[in-house]
C-alpha positions as CSV (number, residue, x, y, z in Angstrom):
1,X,-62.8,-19.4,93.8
2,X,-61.7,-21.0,90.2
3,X,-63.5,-23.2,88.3
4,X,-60.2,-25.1,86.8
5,X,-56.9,-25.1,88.7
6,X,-55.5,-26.1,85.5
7,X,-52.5,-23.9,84.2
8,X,-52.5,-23.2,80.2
9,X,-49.5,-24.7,78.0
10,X,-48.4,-21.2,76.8
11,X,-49.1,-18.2,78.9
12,X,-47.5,-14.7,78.9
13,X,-45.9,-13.7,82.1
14,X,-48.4,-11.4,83.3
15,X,-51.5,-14.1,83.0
16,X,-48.9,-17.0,84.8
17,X,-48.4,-14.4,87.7
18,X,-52.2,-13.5,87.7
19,X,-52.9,-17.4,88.1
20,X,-50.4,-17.8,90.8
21,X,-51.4,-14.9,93.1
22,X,-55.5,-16.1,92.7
23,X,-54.4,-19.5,93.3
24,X,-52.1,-18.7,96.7
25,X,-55.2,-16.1,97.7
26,X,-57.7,-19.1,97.1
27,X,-55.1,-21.6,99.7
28,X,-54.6,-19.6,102.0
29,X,-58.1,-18.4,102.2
30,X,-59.6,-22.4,102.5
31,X,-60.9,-21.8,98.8
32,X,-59.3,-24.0,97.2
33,X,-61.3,-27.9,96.9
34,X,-58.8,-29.7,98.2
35,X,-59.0,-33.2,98.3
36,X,-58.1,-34.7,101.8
37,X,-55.7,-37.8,102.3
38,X,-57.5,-40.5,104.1
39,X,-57.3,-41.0,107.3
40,X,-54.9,-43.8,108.8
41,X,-56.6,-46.9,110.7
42,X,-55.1,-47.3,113.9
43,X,-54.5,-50.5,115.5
44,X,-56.0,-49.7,119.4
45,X,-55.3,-53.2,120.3
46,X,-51.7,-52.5,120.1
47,X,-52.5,-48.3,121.2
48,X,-53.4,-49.7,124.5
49,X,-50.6,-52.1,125.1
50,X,-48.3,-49.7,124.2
51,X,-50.2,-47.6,127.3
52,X,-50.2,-50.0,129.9
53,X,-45.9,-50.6,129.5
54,X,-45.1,-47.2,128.7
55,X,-43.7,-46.5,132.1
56,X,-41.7,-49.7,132.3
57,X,-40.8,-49.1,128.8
58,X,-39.8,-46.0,129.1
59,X,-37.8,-46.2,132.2
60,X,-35.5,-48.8,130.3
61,X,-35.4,-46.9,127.2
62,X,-34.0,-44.2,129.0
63,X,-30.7,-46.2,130.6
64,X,-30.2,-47.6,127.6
65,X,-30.1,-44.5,125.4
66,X,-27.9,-42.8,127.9
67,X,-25.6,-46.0,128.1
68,X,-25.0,-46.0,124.6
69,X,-24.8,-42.1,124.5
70,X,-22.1,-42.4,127.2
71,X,-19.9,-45.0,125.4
72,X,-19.8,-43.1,121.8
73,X,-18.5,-40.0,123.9
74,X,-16.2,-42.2,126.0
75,X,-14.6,-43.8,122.9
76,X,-13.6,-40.1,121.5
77,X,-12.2,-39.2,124.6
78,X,-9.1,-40.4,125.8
79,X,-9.4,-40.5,129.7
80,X,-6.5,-40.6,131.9
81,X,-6.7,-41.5,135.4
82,X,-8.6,-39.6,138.1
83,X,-7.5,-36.7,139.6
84,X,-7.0,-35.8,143.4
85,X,-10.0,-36.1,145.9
86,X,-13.4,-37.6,145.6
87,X,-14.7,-38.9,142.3
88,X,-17.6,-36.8,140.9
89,X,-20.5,-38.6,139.5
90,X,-21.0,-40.2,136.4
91,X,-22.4,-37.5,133.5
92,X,-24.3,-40.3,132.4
93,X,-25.7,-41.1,136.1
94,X,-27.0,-37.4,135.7
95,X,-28.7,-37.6,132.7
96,X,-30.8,-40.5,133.1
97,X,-32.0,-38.8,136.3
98,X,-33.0,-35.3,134.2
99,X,-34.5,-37.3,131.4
100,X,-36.9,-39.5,133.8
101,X,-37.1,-35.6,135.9
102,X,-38.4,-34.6,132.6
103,X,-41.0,-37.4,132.0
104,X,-42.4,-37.4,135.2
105,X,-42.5,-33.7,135.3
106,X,-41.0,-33.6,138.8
107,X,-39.0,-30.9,140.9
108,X,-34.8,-31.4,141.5
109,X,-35.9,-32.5,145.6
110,X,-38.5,-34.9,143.5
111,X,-36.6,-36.4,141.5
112,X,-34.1,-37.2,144.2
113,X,-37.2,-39.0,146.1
114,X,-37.6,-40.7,142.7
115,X,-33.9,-41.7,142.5
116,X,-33.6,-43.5,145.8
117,X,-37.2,-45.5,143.9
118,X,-35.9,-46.3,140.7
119,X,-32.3,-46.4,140.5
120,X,-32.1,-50.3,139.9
121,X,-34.1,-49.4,136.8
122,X,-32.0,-46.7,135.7
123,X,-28.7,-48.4,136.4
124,X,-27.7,-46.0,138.6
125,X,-24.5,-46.6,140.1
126,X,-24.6,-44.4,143.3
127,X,-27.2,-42.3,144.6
128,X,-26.4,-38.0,144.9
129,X,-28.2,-34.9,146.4
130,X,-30.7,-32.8,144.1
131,X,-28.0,-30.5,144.3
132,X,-25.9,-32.6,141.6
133,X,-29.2,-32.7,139.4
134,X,-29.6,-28.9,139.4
135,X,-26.1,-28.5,138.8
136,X,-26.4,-30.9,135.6
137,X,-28.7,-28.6,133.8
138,X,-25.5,-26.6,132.4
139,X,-23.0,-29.4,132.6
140,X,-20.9,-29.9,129.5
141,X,-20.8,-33.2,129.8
142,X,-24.1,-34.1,130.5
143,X,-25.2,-31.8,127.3
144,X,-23.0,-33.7,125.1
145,X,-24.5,-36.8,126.1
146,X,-28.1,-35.6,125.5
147,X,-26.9,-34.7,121.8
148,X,-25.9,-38.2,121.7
149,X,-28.9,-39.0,122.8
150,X,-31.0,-37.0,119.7
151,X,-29.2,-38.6,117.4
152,X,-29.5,-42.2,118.8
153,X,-33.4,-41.8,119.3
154,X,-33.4,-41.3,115.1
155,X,-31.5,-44.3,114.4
156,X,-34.2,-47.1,114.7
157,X,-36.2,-44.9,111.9
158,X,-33.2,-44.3,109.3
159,X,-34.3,-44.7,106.1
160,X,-37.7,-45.1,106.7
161,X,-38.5,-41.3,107.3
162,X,-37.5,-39.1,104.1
163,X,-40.2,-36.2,104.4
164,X,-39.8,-33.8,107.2
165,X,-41.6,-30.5,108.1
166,X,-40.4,-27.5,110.2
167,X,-41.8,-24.9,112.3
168,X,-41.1,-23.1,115.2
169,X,-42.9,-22.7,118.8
170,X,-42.2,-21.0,122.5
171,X,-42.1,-22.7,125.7
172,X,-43.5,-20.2,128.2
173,X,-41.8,-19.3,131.9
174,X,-44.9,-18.3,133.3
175,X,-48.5,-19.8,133.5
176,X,-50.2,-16.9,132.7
177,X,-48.3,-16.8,128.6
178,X,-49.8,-18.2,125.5
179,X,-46.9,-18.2,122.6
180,X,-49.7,-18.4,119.9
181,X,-51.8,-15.3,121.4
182,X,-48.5,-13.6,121.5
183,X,-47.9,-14.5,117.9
184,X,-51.6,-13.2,116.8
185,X,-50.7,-9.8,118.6
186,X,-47.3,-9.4,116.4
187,X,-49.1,-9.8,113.7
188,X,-52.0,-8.2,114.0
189,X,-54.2,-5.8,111.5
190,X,-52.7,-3.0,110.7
191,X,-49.2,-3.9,110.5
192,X,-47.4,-2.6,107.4
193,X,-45.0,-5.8,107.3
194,X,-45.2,-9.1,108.8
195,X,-42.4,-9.6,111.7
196,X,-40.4,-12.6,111.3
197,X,-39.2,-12.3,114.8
198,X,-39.9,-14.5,117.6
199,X,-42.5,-13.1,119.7
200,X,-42.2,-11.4,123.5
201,X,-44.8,-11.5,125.8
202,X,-44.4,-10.0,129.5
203,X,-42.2,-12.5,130.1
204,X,-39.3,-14.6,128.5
205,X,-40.0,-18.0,126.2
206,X,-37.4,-20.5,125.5
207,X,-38.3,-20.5,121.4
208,X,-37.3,-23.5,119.6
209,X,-37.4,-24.7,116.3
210,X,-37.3,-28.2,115.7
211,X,-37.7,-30.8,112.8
212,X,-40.1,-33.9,113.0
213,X,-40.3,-36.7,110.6
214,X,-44.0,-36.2,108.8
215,X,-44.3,-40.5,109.3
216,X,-42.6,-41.2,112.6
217,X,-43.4,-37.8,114.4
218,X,-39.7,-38.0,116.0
219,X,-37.6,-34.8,116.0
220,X,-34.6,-35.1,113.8
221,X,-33.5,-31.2,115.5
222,X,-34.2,-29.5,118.2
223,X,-32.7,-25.8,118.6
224,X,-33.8,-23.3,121.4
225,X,-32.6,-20.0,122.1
226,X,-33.9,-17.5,124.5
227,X,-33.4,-14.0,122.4
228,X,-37.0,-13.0,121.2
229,X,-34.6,-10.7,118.6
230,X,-34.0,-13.3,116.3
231,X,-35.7,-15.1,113.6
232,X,-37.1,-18.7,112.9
233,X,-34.8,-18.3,109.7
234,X,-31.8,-18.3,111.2
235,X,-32.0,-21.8,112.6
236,X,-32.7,-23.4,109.1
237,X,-29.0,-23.9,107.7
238,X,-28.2,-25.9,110.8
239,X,-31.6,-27.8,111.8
240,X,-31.5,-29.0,108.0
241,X,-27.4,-30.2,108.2
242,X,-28.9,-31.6,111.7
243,X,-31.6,-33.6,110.0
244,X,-29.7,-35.0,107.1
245,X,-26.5,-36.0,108.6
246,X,-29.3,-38.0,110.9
247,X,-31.2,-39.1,107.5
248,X,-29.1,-38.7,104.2
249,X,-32.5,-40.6,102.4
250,X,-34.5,-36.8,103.0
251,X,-35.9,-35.7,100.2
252,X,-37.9,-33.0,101.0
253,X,-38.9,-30.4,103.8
254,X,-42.2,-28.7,104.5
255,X,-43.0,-25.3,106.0
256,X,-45.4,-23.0,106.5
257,X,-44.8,-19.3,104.8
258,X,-42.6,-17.8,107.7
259,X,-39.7,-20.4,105.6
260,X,-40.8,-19.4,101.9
261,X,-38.2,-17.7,100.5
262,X,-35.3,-18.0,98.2
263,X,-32.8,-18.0,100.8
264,X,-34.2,-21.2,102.7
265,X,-34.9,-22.7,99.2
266,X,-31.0,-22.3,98.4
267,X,-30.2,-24.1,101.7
268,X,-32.7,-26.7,100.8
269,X,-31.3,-27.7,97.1
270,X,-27.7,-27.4,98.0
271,X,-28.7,-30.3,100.6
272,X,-30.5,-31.8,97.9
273,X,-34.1,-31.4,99.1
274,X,-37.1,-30.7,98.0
275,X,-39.0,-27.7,98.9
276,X,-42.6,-27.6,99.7
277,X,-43.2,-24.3,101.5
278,X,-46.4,-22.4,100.8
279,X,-45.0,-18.7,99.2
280,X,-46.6,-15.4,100.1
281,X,-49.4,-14.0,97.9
282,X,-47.2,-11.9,96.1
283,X,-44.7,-13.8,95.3
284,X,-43.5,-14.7,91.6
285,X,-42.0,-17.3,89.7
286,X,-38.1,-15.4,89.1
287,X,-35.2,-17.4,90.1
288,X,-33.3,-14.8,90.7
289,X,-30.3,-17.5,91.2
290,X,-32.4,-20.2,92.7
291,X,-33.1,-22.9,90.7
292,X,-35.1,-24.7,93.3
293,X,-37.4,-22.1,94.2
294,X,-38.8,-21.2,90.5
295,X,-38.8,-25.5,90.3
296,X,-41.1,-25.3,93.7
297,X,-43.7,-22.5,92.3
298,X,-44.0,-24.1,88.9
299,X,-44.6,-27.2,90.1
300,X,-47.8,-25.9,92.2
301,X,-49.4,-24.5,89.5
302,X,-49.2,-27.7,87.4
303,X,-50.5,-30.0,89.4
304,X,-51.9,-28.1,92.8
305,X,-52.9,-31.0,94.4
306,X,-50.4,-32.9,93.9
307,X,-48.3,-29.9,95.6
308,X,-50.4,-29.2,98.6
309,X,-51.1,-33.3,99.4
310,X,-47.3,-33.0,99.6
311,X,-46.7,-29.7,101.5
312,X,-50.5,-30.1,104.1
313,X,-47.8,-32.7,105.5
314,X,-46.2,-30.1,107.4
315,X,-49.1,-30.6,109.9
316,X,-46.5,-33.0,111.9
317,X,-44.5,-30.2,113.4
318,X,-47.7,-28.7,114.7
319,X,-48.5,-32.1,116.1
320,X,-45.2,-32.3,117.7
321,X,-45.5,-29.2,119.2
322,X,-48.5,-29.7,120.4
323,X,-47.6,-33.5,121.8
324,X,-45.0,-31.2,123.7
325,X,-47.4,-29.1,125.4
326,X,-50.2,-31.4,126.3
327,X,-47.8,-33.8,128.0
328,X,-46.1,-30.5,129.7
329,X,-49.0,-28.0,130.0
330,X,-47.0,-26.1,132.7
331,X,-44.2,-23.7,131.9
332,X,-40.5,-24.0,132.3
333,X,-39.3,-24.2,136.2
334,X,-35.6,-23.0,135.4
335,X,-34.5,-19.8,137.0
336,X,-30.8,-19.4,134.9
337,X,-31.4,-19.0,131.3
338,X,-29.0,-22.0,130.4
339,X,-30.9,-24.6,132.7
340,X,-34.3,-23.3,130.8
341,X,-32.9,-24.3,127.4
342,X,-31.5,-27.9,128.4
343,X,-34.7,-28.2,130.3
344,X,-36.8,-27.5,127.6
345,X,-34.8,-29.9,125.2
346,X,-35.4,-32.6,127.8
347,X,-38.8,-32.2,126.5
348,X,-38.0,-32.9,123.1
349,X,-35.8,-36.4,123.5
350,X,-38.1,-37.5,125.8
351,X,-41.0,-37.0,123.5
352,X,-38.8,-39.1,120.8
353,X,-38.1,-41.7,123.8
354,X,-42.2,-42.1,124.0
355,X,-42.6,-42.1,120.1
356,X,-40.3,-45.1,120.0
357,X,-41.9,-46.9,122.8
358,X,-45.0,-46.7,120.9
359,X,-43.8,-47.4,117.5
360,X,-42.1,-50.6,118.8
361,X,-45.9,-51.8,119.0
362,X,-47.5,-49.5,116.5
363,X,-45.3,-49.9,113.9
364,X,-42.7,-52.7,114.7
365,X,-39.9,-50.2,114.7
366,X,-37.0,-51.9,117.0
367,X,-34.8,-50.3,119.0
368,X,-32.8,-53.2,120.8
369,X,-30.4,-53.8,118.0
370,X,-29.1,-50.6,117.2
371,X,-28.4,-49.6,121.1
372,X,-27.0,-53.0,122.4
373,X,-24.6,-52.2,119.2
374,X,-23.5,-48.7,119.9
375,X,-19.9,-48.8,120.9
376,X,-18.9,-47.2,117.8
């Protein structure tokens, strides 16, 4: 461990790269004497209202979202008049039934029991079989809605939330996977390079890689796939144009090293954001044509805490992960590969549906005006 974490006015080359590899080591290693953040007071008054209406809450949040998902798609569509035979039901009447499916974790023939319950609550218009739920797992237009739906659950929080982190995860398909043990096993001792790939187990994941505001803990993008060939890194260029159409105030993005390199970096500055991703232990300070990333390793050797209070933020993907699996500890029930992805996105909006049920008496973040007003 170091005794200063102070870098010299004038180095050579050789003693700068020296300083940065012993000061990555000493990070990554739990060396270094970092200096923790304190910890925020939470207000358990408001913690348990927030618990005892969450159903209620939650319940109206969803029709409401939908609703207003359901008019901005209706208003880029011109619609003609109906068509020959029996009308089919509303997309919208669809996804507020897969959204509360999702919450209350129940089956398609449950959540048609729960339908004929709660469909005043829902604003249901008509009831339908469990048949018309399964089939809206790979409905086009209940998936556009539910992208409507993302971007309306990060509206109460825009431009509030500028610091973001990112990270990947897998949803398993059977109850006897762990994605994380999976993930050790890639990368095990005695592998000559570390695999970037998502990792395979005996059976499938649904892997997703998702952004969550480091303040709010809402996800700004959500993108699964289910090929186990393919890298976390190839998700970045759009989850980052995701985030900041959603949030044009981000300023910076956090990530653990799978995301440090000079190819996410470029993404990063030609969005105009700030990286704070942790590099590798061999990694130097060239640009080789990316400003941002010389500007990134620089900046952690002048002022390491400063960097590292900044980049430890990136905890908040975890967290949202993890929020993900403890209110869903069993795996995905979806046969056909396409109803496995929507259902594991349900997963995600409805996690940023409870976030801003919670906030509303956490942090006084409204959601009322912005839906009530979404015509546009």
């Amino acid at each position: 461990m170091f005794v200063t974490y102070t870098l010299p006015v004038k180095v050579d080359s050789v003693d700068r790269a020296d300083f940065l590899h012993r000061l990555i080591t000493s990070v990554r290693e739990q060396d270094f004497p970092y200096q923790k953040r304190s910890k925020k007071r939470m207000d358990w008054s408001s913690y348990d209202t927030a618990q005892c209406t969450e159903i209620a809450d939650m319940l109206d949040l969803i029709r409401d979202l939908v609703d207003a998902a359901d008019r901005r798609v209706k208003a880029r569509k011109a619609t003609g008049p109906p068509g020959p035979g029996r009308p089919p039901v509303e997309a919208a009447d669809v996804a507020k039934v897969m959204l509360a499916q999702s919450y209350l974790g129940l089956s398609n023939r449950g959540a048609e029991g729960m339908l004929i319950l709660l469909w005043r609550n829902l604003g249901i218009k008509k009831a339908f079989s469990y048949k018309t739920i399964e089939r809206g797992y790979d409905k086009e237009a209940v998936n556009e809605i539910l992208d409507e739906v993302m971007d309306l659950s990060n509206e109460p929080i825009e431009g509030k939330e500028t610091t973001f982190s990112i990270d990947g995860s897998g949803t398993p398909t059977n109850i006897r996977q762990n994605y994380s043990d999976d993930r050790k096993r890639q990368n095990g001792k005695g592998k000559k390079a570390k695999d970037d790939t998502f990792p395979k187990g005996d059976r499938d994941y649904v892997y997703a890689v998702a952004v969550i505001g480091t303040r709010y803990k809402i996800f700004s993008s959500y993108q699964n796939t289910s090929e186990h060939n393919v890298s976390e890194l190839a998700f970045v260029p759009q989850a980052v144009a995701e985030t900041k159409a959603l949030h044009p105030e981000m300023d910076m993005l956090c990530g653990d090293g799978y995301f440090a390199n000079r190819n996410v970096c470029k993404t990063l500055q030609d969005h105009g954001v700030t990286p704070r991703l942790l590099p590798r232990r061999n990694a130097t300070t060239k640009r080789k044509g990316v400003f941002s990333w010389t500007q990134m390793v620089m900046e952690l050797m002048r002022d390491p805490q400063q960097w590292l209070s900044e980049y430890y933020k990136r905890e908040a993907s975890e967290t949202g992960f993890s929020m993900l699996k403890l209110r869903n500890p069993g795996p995905l029930k979806k046969r056909l590969i396409p109803r496995r992805l929507t259902e594991d996105r349900l997963r995600g909006l409805i996690h940023n549906a409870r976030r801003l049920c919670y906030l509303y008496y956490l942090e006084d973040v409204q959601t009322a005006p912005i839906l009530k007003g979404s015509n546009s």
